[in-house]
N, CA and C atoms as a LAMMPS dump frame, in Angstrom:
ITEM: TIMESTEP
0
ITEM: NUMBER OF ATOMS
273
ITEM: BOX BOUNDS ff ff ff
-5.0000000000000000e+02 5.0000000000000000e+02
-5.0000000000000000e+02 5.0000000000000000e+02
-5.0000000000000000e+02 5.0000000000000000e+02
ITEM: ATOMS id mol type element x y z
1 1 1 N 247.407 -371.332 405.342
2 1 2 C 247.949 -371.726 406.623
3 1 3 C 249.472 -371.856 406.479
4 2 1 N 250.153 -371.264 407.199
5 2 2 C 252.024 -371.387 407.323
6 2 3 C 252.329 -372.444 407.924
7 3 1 N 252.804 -372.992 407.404
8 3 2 C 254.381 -373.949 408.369
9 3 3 C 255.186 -373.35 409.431
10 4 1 N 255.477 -373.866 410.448
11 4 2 C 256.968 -373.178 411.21
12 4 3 C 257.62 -374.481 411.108
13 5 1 N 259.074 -374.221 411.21
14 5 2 C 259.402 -374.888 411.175
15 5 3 C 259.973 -375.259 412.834
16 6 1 N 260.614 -376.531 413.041
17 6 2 C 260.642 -376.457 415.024
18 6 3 C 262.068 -377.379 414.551
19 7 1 N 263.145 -376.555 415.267
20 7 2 C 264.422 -377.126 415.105
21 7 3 C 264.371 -377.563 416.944
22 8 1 N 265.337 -378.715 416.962
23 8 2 C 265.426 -379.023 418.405
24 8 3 C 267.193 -379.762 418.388
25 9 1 N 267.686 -378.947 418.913
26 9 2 C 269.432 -379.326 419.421
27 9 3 C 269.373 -380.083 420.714
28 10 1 N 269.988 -381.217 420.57
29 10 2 C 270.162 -382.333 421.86
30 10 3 C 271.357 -381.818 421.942
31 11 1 N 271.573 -381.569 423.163
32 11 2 C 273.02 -381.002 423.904
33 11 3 C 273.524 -382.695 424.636
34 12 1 N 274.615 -382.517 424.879
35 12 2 C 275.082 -383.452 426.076
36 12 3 C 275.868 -382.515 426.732
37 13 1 N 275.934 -382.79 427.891
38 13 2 C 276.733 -382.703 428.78
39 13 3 C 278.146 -383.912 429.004
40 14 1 N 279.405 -383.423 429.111
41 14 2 C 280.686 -384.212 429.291
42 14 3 C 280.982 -384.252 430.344
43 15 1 N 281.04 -384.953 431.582
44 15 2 C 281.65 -384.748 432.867
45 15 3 C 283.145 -384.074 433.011
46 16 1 N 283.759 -383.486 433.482
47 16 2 C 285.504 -383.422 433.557
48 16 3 C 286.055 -384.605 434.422
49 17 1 N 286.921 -384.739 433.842
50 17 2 C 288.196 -385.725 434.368
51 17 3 C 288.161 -385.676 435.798
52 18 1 N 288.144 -386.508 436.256
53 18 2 C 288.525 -387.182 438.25
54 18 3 C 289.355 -386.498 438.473
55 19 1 N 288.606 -385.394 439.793
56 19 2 C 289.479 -385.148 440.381
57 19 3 C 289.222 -383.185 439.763
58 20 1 N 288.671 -382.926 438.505
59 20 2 C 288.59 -381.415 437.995
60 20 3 C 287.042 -381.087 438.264
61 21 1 N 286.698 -379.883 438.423
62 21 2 C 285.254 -379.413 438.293
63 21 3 C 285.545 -378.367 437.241
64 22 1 N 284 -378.767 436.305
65 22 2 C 283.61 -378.211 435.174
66 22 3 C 282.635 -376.697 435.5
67 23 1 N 282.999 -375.814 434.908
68 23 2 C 282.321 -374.425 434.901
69 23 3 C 281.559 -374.045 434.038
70 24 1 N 280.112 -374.63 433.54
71 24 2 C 279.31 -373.936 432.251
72 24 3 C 278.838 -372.3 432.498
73 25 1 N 279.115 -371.455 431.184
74 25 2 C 278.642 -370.189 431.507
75 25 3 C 277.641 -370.307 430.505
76 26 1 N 276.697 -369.353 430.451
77 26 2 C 276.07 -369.105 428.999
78 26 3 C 275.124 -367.523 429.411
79 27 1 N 274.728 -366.719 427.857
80 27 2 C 274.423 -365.698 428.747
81 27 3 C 273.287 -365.457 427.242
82 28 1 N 272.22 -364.201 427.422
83 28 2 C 271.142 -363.789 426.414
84 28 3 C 271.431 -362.278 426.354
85 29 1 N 270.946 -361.967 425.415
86 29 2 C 271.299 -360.426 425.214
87 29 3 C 269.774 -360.177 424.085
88 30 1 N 269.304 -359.278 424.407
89 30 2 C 267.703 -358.518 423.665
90 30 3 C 268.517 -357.271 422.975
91 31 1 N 268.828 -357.195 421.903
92 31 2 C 269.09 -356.419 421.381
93 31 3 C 268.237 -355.109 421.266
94 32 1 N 266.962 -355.164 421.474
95 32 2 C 265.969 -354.106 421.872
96 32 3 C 266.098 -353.338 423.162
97 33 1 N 266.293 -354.421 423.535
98 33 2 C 265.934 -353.529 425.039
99 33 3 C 267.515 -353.201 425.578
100 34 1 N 268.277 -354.198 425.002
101 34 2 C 269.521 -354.268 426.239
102 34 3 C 269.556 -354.998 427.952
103 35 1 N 268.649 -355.874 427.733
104 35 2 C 268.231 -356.815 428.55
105 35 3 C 268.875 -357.94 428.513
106 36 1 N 269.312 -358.523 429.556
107 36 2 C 270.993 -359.583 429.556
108 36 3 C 270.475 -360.646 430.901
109 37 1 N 271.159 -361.362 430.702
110 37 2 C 270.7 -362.782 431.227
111 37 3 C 271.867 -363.591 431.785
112 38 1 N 272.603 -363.704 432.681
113 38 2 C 273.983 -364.507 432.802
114 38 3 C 273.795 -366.001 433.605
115 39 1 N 274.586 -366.947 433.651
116 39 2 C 274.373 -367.918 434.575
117 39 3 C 275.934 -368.506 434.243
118 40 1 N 276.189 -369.199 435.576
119 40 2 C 277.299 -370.294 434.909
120 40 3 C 277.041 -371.434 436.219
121 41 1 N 277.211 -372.385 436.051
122 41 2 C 276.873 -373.606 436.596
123 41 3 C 278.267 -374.166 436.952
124 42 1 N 278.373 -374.853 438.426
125 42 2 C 279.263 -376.101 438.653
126 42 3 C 279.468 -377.027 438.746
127 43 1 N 279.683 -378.292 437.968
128 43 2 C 279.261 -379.633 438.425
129 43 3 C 280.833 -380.493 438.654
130 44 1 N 280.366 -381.27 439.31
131 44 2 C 281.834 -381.998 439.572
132 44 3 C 281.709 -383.336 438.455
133 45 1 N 283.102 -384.599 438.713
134 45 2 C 283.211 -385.498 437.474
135 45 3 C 281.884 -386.531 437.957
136 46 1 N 281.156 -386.34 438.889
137 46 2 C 280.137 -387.568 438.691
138 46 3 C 278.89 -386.737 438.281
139 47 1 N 278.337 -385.756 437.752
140 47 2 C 277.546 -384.947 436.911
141 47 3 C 276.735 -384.054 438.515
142 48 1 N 277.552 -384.217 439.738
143 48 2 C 276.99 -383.638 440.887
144 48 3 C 277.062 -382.316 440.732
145 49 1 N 275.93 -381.381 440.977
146 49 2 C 275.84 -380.261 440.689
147 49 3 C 276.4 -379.855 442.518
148 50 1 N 277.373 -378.536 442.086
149 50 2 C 278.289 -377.801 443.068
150 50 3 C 277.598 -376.398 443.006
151 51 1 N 276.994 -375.889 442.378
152 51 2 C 276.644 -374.603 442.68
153 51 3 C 276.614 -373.765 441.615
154 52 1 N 275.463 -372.519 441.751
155 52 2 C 275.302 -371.841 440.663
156 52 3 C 275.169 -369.936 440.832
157 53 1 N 274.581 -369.482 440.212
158 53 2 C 275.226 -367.941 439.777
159 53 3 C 274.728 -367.512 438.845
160 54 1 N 273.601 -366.61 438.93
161 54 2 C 272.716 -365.624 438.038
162 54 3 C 273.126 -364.137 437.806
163 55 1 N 272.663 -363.901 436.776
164 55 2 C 272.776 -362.143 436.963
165 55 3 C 271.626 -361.734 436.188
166 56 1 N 271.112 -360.477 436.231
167 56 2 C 270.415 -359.774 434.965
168 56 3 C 270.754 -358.475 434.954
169 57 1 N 270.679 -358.109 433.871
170 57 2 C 271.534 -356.133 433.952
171 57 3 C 271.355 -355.769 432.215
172 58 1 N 271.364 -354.963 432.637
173 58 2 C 271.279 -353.94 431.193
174 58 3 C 272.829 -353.989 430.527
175 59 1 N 272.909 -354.283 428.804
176 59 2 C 274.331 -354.082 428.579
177 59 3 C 274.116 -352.998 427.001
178 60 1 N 275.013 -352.583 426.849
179 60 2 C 275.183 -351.753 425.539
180 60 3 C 275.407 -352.787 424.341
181 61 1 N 275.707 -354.026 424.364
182 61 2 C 276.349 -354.852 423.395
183 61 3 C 276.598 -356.356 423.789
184 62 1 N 276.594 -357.198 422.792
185 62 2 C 276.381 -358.37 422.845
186 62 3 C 277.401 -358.889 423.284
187 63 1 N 278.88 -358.277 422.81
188 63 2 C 279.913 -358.629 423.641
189 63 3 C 280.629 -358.598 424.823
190 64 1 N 279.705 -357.426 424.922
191 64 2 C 280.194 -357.116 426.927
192 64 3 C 279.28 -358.069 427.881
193 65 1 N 278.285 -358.748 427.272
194 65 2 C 277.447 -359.946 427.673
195 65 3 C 278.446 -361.06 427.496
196 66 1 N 279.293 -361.477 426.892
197 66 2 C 280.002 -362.831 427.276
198 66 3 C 281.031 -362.432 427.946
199 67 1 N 281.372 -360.825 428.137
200 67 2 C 282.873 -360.978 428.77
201 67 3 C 281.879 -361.072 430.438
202 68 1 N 280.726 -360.711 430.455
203 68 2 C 280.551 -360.859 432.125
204 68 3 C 279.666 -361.672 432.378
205 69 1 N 279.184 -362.603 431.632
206 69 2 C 279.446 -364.429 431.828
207 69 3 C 280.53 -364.62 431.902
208 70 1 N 282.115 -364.829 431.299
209 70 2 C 283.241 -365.535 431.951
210 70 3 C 283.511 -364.716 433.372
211 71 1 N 283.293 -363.45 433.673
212 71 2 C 283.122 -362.455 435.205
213 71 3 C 282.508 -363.686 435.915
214 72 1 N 281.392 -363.651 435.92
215 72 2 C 280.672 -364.453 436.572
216 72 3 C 281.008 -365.979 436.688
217 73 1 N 281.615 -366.757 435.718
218 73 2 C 282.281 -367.896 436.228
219 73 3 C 283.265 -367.868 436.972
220 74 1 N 284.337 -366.917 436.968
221 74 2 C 285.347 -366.607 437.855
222 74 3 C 285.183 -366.454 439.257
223 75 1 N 284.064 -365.802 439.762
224 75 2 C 283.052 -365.373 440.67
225 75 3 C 282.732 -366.782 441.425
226 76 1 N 282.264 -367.161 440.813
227 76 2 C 281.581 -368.261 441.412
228 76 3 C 282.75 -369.444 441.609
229 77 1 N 283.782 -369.656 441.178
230 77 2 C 284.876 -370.653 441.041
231 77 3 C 285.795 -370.427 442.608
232 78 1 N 285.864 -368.718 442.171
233 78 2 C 286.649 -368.256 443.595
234 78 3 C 285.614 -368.092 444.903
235 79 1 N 284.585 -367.965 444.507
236 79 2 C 283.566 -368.218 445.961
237 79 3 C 283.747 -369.407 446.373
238 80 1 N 283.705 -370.454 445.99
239 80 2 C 283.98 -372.03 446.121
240 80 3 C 285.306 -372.429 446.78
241 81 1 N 286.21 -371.479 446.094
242 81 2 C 288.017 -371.871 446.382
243 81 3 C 288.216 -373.132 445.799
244 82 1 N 287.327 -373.438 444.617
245 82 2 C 287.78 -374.687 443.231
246 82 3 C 289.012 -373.532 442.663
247 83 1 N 290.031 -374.516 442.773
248 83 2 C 291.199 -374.308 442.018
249 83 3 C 291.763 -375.201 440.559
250 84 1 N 290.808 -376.276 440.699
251 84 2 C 291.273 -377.451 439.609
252 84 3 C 290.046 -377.341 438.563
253 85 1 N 289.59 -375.949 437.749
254 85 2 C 288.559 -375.641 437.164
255 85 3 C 288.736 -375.793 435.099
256 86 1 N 287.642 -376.538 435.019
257 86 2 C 288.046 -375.894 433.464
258 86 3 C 286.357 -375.645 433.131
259 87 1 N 286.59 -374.815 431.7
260 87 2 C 285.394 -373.833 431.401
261 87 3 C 284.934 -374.745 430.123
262 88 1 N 283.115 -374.225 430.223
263 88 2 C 282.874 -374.684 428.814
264 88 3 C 281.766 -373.867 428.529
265 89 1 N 281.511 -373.434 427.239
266 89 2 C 280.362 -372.247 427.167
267 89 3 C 280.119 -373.347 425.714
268 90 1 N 278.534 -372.755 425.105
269 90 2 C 277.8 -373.225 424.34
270 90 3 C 278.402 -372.431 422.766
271 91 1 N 279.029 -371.339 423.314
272 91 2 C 279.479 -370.448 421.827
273 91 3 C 280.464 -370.648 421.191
Protein backbone atom coordinates (compact mmCIF):
# COMPACT_ATOMS: atom_id res chain seq x y z
CA UNK A 1 0.00 0.00 0.00
CA UNK A 2 1.61 3.71 -0.93
CA UNK A 3 1.57 6.77 1.02
CA UNK A 4 0.68 10.17 -0.71
CA UNK A 5 1.71 12.59 0.68
CA UNK A 6 -1.10 15.86 1.09
CA UNK A 7 0.71 19.24 1.32
CA UNK A 8 -1.82 22.12 2.20
CA UNK A 9 -0.61 26.06 1.82
CA UNK A 10 -2.75 28.54 4.02
CA UNK A 11 -2.74 31.65 1.92
CA UNK A 12 -3.86 35.00 3.51
CA UNK A 13 -5.13 37.55 1.94
CA UNK A 14 -3.72 41.47 2.84
CA UNK A 15 -6.29 44.15 2.36
CA UNK A 16 -4.62 47.44 0.50
CA UNK A 17 -4.26 50.62 2.23
CA UNK A 18 -7.56 53.12 2.61
CA UNK A 19 -8.51 54.52 0.02
CA UNK A 20 -6.39 51.78 -2.88
CA UNK A 21 -8.07 48.66 -4.52
CA UNK A 22 -6.13 45.49 -4.72
CA UNK A 23 -5.97 43.43 -8.16
CA UNK A 24 -5.27 39.48 -7.64
CA UNK A 25 -4.39 37.73 -10.99
CA UNK A 26 -3.48 34.09 -11.13
CA UNK A 27 -3.58 31.83 -14.17
CA UNK A 28 -3.05 27.50 -15.07
CA UNK A 29 -1.43 26.30 -18.02
CA UNK A 30 -1.72 22.09 -19.09
CA UNK A 31 1.25 21.68 -20.68
CA UNK A 32 -0.42 18.77 -22.70
CA UNK A 33 -2.99 20.17 -24.04
CA UNK A 34 -2.23 23.94 -24.02
CA UNK A 35 -5.25 24.55 -22.01
CA UNK A 36 -5.08 27.98 -19.89
CA UNK A 37 -7.14 29.26 -17.21
CA UNK A 38 -7.01 33.18 -16.29
CA UNK A 39 -8.84 35.13 -13.50
CA UNK A 40 -7.96 38.28 -11.60
CA UNK A 41 -10.12 39.48 -8.80
CA UNK A 42 -10.99 43.05 -7.17
CA UNK A 43 -11.36 43.72 -3.71
CA UNK A 44 -11.35 46.97 -2.00
CA UNK A 45 -9.44 47.88 1.75
CA UNK A 46 -12.40 46.34 3.76
CA UNK A 47 -11.86 42.70 1.96
CA UNK A 48 -15.26 43.89 -0.24
CA UNK A 49 -15.16 42.08 -3.32
CA UNK A 50 -15.46 44.76 -6.54
CA UNK A 51 -15.49 42.48 -9.35
CA UNK A 52 -14.06 39.75 -11.35
CA UNK A 53 -12.73 38.39 -14.87
CA UNK A 54 -12.23 34.91 -16.40
CA UNK A 55 -10.74 33.67 -19.48
CA UNK A 56 -9.93 30.18 -21.01
CA UNK A 57 -7.91 29.82 -24.38
CA UNK A 58 -5.39 27.78 -25.76
CA UNK A 59 -1.62 29.11 -25.29
CA UNK A 60 1.74 27.82 -26.86
CA UNK A 61 3.64 28.44 -23.46
CA UNK A 62 3.55 28.98 -19.94
CA UNK A 63 4.70 32.41 -20.26
CA UNK A 64 2.35 33.92 -22.58
CA UNK A 65 -0.17 32.59 -19.75
CA UNK A 66 1.04 35.19 -17.15
CA UNK A 67 1.60 37.93 -19.61
CA UNK A 68 -2.40 37.58 -20.32
CA UNK A 69 -3.31 37.29 -16.70
CA UNK A 70 -1.60 40.80 -16.06
CA UNK A 71 -3.88 41.61 -19.83
CA UNK A 72 -6.63 40.65 -18.00
CA UNK A 73 -6.05 42.60 -14.77
CA UNK A 74 -5.59 45.70 -16.74
CA UNK A 75 -8.95 44.87 -18.40
CA UNK A 76 -10.81 44.63 -15.65
CA UNK A 77 -9.15 47.76 -13.60
CA UNK A 78 -9.97 49.97 -16.74
CA UNK A 79 -13.56 48.52 -17.05
CA UNK A 80 -14.09 49.79 -13.46
CA UNK A 81 -12.16 53.29 -14.11
CA UNK A 82 -10.10 52.17 -10.58
CA UNK A 83 -7.23 54.38 -11.00
CA UNK A 84 -5.68 53.95 -7.38
CA UNK A 85 -4.78 50.07 -8.22
CA UNK A 86 -2.00 47.88 -6.99
CA UNK A 87 -1.34 44.18 -8.17
CA UNK A 88 -0.64 40.98 -6.44
CA UNK A 89 -0.19 37.51 -8.10
CA UNK A 90 0.66 34.19 -6.18
CA UNK A 91 4.09 33.76 -8.39
Amino acid sequence: MSKQLKVWEVLSWTPPTRGLIKVNRDATFDKISGSVAAVAIIRGSFDSFLGGISSSFLAPSASSVEVHAVRLRTVLASKKRYVNVITESNN
